[in-house]
ROVEXKOL-451781 format. One record per residue: residue number from 0; x, y, z of N, C-alpha, C in turn. Coordinates in Angstrom, 3 decimals. Example, Ala and Ser with C-alpha at 12.3 -4.5 7.8 and 13.67 -1.06 7.14 Angstrom:
BEGIN
SITE   num     n.east    n.north       n.up    ca.east   ca.north      ca.up     c.east    c.north       c.up
SITE     0     13.190     -5.690      7.800     12.300     -4.500      7.800     13.200     -3.300      7.800
SITE     1     12.850     -2.250      7.080     13.670     -1.060      7.140     12.900      0.030      7.870
! end
This chain:
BEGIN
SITE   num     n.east    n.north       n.up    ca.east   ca.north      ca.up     c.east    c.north       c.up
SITE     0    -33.841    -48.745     66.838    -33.257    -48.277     68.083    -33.963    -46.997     68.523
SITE     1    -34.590    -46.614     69.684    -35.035    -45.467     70.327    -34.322    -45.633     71.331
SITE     2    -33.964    -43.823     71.274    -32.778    -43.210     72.294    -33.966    -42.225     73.018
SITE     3    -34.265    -42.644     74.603    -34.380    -41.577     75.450    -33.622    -41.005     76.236
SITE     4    -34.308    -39.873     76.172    -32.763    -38.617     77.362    -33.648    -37.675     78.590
SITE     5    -33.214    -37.645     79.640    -33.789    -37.314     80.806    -32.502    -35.933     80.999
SITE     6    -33.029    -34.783     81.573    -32.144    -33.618     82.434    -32.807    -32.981     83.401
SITE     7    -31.860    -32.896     84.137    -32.704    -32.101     85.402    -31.324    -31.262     86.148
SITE     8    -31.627    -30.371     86.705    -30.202    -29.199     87.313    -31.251    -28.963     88.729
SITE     9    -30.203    -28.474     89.497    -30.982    -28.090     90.774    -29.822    -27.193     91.075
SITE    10    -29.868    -25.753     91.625    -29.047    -24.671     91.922    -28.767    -25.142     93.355
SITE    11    -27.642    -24.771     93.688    -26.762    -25.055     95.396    -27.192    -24.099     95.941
SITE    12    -26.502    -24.120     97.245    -26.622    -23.065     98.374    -25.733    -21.760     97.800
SITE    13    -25.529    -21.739     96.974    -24.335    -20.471     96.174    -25.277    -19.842     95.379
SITE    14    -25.111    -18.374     95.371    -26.125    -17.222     94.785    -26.775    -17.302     93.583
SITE    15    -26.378    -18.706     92.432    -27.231    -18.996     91.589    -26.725    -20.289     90.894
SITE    16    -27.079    -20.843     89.449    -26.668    -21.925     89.234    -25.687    -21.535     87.892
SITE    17    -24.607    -22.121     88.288    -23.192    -22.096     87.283    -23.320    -23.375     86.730
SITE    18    -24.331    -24.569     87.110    -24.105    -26.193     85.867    -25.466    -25.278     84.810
SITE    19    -24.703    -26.304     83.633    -26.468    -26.282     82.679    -25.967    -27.737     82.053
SITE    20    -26.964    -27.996     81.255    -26.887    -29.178     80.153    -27.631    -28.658     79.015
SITE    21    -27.275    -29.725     78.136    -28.325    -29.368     77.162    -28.283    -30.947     76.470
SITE    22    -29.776    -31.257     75.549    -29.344    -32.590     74.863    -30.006    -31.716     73.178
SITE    23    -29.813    -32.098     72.122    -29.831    -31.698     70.712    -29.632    -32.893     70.265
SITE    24    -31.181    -32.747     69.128    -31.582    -34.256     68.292    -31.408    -33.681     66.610
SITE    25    -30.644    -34.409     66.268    -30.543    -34.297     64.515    -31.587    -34.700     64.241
SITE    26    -32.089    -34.551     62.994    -32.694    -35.102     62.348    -33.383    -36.512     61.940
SITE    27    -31.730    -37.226     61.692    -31.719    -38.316     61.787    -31.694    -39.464     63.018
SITE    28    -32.276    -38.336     64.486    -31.993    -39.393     65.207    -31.286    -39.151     66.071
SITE    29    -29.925    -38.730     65.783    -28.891    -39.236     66.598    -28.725    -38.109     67.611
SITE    30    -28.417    -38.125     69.001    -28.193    -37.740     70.218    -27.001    -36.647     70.745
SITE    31    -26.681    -35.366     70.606    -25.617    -34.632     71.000    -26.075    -34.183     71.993
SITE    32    -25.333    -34.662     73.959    -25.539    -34.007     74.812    -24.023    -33.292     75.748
SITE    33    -24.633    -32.389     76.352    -23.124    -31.794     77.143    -23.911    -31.197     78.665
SITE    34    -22.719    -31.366     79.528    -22.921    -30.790     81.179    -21.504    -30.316     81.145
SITE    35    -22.368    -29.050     81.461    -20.965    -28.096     81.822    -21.374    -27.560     83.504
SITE    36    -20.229    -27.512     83.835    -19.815    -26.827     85.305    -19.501    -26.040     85.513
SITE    37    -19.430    -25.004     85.784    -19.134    -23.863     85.610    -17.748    -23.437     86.584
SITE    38    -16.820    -22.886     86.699    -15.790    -22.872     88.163    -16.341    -21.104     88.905
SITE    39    -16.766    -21.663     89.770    -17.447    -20.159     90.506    -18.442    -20.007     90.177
SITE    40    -18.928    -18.707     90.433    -20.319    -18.222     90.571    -20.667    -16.898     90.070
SITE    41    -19.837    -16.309     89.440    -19.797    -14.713     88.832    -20.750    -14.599     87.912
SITE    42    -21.007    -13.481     87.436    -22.293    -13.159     86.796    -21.563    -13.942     85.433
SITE    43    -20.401    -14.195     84.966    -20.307    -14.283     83.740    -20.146    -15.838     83.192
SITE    44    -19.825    -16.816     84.316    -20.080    -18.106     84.892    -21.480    -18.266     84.110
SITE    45    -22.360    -17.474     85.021    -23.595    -18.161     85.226    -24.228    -17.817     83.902
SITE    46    -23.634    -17.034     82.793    -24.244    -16.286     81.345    -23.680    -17.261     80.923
SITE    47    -22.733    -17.658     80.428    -22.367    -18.036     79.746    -22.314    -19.732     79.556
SITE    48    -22.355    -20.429     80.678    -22.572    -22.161     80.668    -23.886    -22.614     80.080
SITE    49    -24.940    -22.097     79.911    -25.846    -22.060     78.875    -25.755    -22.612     77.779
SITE    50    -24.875    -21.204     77.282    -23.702    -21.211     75.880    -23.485    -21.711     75.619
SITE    51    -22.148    -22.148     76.406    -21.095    -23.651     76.285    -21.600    -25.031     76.081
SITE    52    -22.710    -25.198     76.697    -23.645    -26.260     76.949    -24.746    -26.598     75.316
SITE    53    -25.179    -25.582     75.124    -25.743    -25.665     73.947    -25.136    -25.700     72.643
SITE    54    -24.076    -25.373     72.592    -22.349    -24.822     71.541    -21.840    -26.374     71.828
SITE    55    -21.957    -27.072     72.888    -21.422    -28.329     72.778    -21.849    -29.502     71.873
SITE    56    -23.269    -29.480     72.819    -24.313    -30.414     72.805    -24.726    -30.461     71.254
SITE    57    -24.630    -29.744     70.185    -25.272    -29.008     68.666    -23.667    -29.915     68.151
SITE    58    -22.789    -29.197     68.420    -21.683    -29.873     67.495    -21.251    -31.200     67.777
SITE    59    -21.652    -31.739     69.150    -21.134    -33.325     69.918    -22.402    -33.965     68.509
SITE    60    -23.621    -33.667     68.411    -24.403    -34.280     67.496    -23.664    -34.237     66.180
SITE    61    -23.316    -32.913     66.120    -23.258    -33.143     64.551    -21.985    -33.469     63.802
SITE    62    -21.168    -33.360     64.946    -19.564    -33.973     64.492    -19.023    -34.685     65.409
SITE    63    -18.887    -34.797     66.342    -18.359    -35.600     67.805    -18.150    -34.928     68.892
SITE    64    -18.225    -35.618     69.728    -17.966    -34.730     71.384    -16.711    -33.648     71.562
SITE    65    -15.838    -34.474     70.993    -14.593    -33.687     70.871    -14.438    -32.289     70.003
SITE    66    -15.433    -32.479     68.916    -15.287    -30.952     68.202    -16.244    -29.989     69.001
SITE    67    -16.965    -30.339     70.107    -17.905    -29.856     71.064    -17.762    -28.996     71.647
SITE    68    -16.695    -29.728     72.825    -15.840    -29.629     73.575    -14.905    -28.314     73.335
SITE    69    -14.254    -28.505     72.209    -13.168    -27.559     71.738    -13.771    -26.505     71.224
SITE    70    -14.930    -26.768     70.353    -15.627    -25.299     69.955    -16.250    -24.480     71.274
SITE    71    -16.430    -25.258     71.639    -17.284    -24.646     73.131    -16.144    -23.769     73.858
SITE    72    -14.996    -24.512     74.121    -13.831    -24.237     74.430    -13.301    -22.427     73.416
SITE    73    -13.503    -22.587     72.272    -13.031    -21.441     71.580    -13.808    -19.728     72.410
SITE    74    -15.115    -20.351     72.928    -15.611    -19.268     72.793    -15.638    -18.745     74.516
SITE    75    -14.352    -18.985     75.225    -14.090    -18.601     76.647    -12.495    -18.966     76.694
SITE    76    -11.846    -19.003     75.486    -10.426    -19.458     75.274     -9.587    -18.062     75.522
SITE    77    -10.155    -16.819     75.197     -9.665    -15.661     75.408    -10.659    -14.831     76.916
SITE    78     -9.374    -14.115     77.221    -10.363    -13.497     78.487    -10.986    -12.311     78.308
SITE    79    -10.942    -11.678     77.297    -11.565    -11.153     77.119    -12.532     -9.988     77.680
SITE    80    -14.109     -9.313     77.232    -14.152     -8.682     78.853    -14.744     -9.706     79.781
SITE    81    -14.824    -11.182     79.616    -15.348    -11.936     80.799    -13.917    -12.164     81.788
SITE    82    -12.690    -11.693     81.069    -11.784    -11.810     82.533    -11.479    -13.118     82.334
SITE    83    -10.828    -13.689     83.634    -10.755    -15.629     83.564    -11.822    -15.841     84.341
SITE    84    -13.011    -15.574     84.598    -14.171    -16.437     85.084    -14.811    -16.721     84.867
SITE    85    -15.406    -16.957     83.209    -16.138    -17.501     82.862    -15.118    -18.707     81.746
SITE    86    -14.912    -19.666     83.368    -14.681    -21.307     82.503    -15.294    -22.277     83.540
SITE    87    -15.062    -23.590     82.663    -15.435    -24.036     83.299    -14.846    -25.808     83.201
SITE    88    -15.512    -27.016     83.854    -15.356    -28.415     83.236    -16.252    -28.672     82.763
SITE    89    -16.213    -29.815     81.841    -17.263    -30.204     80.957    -16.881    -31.897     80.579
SITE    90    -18.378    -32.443     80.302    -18.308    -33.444     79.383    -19.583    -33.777     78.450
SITE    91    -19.105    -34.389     77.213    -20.121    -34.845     76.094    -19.824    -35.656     75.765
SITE    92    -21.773    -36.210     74.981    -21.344    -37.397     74.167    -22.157    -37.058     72.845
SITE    93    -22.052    -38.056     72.228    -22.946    -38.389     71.068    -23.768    -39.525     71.062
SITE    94    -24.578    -40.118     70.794    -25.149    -41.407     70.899    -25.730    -41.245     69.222
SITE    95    -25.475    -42.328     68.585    -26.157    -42.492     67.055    -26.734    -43.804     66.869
SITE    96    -28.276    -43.240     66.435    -29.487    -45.002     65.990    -28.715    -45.838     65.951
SITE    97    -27.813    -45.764     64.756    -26.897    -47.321     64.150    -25.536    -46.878     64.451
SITE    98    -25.636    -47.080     65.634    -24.251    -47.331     66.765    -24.010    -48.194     67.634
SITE    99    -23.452    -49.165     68.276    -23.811    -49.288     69.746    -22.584    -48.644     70.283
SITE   100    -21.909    -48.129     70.251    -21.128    -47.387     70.650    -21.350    -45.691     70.934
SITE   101    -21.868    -45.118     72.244    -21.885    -44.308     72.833    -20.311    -43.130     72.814
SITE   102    -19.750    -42.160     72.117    -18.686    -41.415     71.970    -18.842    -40.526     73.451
SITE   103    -17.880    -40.551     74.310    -18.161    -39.368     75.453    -16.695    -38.288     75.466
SITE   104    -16.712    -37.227     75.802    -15.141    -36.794     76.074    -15.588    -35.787     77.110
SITE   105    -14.403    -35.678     77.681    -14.583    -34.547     78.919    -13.068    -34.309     79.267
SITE   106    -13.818    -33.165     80.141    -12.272    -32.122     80.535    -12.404    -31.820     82.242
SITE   107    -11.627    -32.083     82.849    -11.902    -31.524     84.355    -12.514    -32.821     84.977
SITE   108    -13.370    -32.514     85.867    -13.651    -33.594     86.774    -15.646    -33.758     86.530
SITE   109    -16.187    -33.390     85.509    -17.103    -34.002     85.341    -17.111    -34.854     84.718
SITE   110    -18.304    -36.160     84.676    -18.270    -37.472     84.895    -19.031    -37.725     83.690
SITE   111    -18.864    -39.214     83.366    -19.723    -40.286     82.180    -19.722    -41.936     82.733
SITE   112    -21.113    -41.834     83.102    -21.111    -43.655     83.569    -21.847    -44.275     82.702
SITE   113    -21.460    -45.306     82.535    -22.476    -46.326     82.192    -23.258    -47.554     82.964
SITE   114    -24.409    -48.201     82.932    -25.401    -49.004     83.201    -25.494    -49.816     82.270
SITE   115    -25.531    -51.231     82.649    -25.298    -52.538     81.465    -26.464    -53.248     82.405
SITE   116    -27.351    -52.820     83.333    -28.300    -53.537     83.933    -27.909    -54.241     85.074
SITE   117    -26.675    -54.475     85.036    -26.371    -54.774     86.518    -25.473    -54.289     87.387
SITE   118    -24.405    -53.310     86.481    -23.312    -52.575     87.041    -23.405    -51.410     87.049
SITE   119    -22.785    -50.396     87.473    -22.515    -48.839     87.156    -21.152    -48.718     87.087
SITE   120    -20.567    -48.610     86.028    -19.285    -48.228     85.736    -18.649    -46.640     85.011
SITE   121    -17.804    -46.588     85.764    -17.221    -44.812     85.893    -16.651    -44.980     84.872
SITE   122    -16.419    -44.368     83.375    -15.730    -44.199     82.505    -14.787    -43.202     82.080
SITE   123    -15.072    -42.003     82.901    -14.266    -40.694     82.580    -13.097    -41.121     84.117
SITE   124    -12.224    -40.405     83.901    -11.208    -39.860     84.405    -11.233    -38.559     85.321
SITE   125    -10.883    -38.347     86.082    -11.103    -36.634     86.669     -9.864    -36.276     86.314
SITE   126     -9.593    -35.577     86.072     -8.395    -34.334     85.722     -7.986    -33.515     86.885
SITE   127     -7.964    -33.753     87.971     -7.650    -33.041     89.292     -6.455    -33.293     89.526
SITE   128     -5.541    -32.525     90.105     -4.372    -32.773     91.145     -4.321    -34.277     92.074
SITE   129     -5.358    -33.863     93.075     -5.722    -35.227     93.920     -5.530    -37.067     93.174
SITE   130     -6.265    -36.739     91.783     -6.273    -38.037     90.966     -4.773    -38.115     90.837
SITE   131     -4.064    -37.177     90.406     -2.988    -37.418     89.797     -1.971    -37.976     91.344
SITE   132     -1.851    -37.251     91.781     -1.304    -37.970     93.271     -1.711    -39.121     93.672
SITE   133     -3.041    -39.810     93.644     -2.952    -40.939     93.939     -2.737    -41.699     93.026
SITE   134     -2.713    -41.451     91.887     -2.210    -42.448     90.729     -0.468    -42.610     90.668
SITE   135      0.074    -41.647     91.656      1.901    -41.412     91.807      1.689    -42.152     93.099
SITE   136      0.943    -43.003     94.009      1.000    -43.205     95.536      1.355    -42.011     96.638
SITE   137      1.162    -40.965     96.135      1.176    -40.220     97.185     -0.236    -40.520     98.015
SITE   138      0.066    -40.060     99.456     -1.080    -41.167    100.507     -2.437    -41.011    100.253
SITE   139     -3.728    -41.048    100.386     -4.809    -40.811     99.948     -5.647    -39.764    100.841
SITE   140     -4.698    -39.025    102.743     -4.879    -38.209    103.455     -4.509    -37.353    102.585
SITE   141     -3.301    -37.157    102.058     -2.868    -35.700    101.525     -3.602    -35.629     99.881
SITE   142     -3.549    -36.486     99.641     -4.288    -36.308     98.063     -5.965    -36.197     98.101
SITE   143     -6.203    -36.523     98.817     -8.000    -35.786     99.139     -7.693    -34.172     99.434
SITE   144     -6.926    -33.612     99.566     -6.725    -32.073     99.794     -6.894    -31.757     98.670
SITE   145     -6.500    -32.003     97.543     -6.057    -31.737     96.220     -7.502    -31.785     95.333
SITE   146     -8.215    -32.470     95.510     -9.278    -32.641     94.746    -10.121    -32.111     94.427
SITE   147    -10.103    -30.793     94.721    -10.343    -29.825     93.754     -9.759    -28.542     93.482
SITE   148     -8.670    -29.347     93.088     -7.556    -28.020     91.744     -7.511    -28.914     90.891
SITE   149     -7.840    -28.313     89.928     -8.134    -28.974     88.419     -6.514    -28.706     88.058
SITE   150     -6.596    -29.917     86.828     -5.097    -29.860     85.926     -5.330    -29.312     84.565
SITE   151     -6.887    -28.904     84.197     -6.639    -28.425     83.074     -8.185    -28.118     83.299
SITE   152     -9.089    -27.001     82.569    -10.586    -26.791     82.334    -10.743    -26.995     81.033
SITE   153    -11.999    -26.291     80.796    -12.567    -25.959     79.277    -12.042    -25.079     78.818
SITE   154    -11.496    -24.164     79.477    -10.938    -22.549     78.696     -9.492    -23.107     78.306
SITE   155     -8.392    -24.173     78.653     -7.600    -24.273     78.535     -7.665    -25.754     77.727
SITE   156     -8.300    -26.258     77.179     -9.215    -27.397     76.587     -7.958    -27.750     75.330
SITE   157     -7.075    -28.644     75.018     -6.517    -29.124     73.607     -7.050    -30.768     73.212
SITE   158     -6.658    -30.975     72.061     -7.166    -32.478     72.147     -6.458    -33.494     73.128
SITE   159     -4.693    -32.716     73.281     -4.536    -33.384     74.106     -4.962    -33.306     75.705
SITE   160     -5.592    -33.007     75.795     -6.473    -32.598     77.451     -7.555    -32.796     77.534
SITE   161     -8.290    -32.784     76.762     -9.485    -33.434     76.414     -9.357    -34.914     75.993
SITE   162    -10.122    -35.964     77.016     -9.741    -37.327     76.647    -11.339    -38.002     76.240
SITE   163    -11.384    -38.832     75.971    -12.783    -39.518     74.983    -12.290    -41.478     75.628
SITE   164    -13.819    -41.946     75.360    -13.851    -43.411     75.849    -15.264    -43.588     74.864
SITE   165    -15.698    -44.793     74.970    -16.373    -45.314     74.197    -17.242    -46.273     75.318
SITE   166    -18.556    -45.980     74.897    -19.296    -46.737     75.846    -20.353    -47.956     75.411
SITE   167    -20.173    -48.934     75.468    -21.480    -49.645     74.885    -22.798    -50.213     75.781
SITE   168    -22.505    -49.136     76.832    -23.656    -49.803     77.880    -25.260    -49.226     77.821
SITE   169    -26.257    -49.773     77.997    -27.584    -49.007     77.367    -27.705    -48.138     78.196
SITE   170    -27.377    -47.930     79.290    -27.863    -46.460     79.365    -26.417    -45.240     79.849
SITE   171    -26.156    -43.938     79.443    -25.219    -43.397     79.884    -25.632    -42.021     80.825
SITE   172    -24.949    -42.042     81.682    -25.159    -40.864     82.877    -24.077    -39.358     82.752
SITE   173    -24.381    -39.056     82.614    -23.466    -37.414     82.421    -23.546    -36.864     83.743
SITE   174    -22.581    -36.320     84.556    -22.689    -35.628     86.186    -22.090    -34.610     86.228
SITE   175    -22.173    -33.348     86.565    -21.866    -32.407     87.416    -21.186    -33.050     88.913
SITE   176    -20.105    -32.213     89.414    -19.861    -33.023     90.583    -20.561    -32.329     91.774
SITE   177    -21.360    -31.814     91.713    -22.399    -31.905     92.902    -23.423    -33.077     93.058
SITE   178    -23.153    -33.891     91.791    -23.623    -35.259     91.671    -23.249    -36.154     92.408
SITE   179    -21.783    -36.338     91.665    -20.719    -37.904     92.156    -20.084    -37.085     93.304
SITE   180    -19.670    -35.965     93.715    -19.503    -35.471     95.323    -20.114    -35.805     96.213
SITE   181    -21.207    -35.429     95.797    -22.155    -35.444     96.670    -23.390    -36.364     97.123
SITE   182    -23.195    -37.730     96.668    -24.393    -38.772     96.921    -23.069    -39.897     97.075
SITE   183    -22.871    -40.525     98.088    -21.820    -42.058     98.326    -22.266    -42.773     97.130
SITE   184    -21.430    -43.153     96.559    -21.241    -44.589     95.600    -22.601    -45.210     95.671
SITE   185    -22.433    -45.532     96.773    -23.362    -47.057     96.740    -24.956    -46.683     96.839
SITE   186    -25.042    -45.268     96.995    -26.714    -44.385     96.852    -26.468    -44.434     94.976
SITE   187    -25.880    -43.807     94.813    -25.776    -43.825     93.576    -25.876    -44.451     92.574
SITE   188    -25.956    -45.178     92.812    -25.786    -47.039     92.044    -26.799    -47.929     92.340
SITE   189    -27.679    -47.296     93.291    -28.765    -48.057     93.706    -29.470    -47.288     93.430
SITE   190    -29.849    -45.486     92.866    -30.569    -45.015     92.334    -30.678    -45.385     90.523
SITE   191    -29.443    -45.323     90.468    -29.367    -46.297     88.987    -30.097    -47.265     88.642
SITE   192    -30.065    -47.892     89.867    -30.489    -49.626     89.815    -32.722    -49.315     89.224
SITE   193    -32.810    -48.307     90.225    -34.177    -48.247     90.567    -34.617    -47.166     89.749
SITE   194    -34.159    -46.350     88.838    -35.014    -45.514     87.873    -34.089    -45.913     86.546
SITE   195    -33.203    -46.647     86.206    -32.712    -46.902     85.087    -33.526    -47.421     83.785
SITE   196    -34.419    -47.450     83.656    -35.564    -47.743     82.778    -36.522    -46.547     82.360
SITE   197    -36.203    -45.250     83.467    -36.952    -44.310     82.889    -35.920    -42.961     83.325
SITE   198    -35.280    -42.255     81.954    -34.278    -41.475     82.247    -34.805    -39.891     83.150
SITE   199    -35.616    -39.517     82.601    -35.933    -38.351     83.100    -36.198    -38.352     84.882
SITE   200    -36.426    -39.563     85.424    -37.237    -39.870     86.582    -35.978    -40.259     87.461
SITE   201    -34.616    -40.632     86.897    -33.376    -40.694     86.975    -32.331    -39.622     87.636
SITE   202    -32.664    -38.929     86.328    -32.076    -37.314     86.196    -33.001    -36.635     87.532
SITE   203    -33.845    -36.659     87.601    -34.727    -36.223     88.627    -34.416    -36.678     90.299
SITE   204    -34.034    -38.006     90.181    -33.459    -38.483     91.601    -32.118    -38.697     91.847
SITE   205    -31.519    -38.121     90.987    -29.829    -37.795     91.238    -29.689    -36.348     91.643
SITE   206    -30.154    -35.537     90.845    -30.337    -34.137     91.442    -30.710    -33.880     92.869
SITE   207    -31.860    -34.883     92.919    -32.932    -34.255     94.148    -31.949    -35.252     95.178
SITE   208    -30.694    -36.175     95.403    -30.306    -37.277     96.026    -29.341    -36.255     96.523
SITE   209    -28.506    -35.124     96.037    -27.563    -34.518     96.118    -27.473    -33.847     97.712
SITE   210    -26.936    -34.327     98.742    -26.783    -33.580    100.038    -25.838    -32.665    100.660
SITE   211    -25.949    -31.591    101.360    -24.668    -30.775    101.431    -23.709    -31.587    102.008
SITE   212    -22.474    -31.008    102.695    -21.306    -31.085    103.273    -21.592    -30.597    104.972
SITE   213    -20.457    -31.086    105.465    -20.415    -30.506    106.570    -20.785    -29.313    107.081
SITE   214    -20.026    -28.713    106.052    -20.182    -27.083    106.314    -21.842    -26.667    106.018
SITE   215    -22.405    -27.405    105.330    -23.505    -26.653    105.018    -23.879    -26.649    103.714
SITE   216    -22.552    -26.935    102.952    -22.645    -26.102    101.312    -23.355    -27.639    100.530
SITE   217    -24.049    -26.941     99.192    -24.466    -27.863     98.410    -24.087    -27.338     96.755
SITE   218    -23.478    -28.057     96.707    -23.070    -27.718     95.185    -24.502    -27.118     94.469
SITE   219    -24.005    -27.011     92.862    -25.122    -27.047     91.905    -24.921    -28.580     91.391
SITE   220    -26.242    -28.994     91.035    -26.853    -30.370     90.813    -26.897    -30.291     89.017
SITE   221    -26.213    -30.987     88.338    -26.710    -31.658     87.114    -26.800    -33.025     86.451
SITE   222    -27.755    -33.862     85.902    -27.456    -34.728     85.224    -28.295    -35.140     83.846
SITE   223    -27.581    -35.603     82.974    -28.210    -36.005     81.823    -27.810    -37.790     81.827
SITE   224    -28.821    -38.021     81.461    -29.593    -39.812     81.318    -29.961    -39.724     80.063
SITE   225    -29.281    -40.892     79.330    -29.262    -41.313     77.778    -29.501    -42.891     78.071
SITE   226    -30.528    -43.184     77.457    -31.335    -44.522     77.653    -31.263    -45.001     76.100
SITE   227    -31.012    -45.949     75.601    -30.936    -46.395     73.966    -31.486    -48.153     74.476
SITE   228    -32.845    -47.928     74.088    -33.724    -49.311     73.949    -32.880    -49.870     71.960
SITE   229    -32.930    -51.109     72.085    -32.742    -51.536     70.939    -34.577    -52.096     70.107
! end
């Protein structure tokens, strides 16, 4: 089994970039990656998702996403002198040679898809207000307001808030939501379609696919592409 991994970040129209990723290879092979988001833009945001990202990505390899997650989580759990602004959302996985099972977990509203060669399927959950309202039928006018107040981050991270899925599709996508915000579905899925064979070139046209808003604004851009040829 060879596992390739593609990353690429692109900074928004906001004074610098609050996403990072990171991917970390054991020894043996096996794959620990994480995308963190940062919430805001403060100097201590933008120090510290690095951190979190690399603190993830090291332990998602070497023990599971979930001890990642939470360790990553320990070290912005107090406010310390960063205050409450340096948190953020996050998600990881693990990918291992003699697996076919892909481990992902995340917190907040960044994303984990998978590619089986003919589909793109959303596997994470968002953790937002908005989700949660439309999952109660409240209408889908008033629950698009909501969608971005988070129900829980990384700084406030337990196992129970932190949720995990299992993926067996060959290739897996990690997003920042200046990603899945910001490119329609069906661009998205057709960029899949057309660099899914080469991750880095992937990661490269999801970033660069990312368009502002009305207003003008463009998020920060991240994605990590995990490709596992058998």
């Amino acid at each position: 089994m060879t596992i390739i991994t593609g990353l690429a970040t692109r900074e928004g129209t906001a004074e610098d970039n609050a996403d990072a990723a990171r991917v970390y290879v054991l020894a043996d092979g096996t794959v620990g990656a994480a995308v963190i988001d940062g919430i805001g833009h403060g100097p201590h945001t933008s120090a510290t998702a690095p951190l979190l990202a690399e603190v993830a990505a090291r332990i998602a390899a070497r023990r599971d996403p979930l001890g990642g997650l939470l360790t990553a989580s320990e070290l912005i759990a107090d406010r310390g002198a960063d205050g409450e602004e340096a948190d953020a959302v996050a998600v990881a996985v693990r990918v291992r040679p003699d697996d076919d099972v892909a481990v992902v977990t995340w917190t907040g509203d960044a994303r984990a898809y998978g590619w089986d060669g003919e589909r793109l399927e959303l596997y994470s959950d968002d953790h937002t207000v908005g989700k949660q309202l439309r999952a109660n039928g409240v209408s889908l006018d008033i629950a698009r307001g909501h969608d971005n107040w988070l129900r829980t981050s990384l700084a406030r991270a337990t196992v129970g808030t932190v949720y995990t899925a299992g993926i067996r599709d060959q290739v897996v996508i990690l997003t920042s939501d200046g990603i899945h915000d910001q490119i329609p579905a069906d661009v998205l899925e057709d960029l899949v379609r057309e660099h899914a064979d080469t991750p880095q070139a992937l990661a490269n046209a999801l970033v660069a696919a990312a368009q502002p808003d009305e207003t003008g604004y463009r998020d920060d851009a991240t994605a990590i592409v995990i490709r596992v040829d058998v």
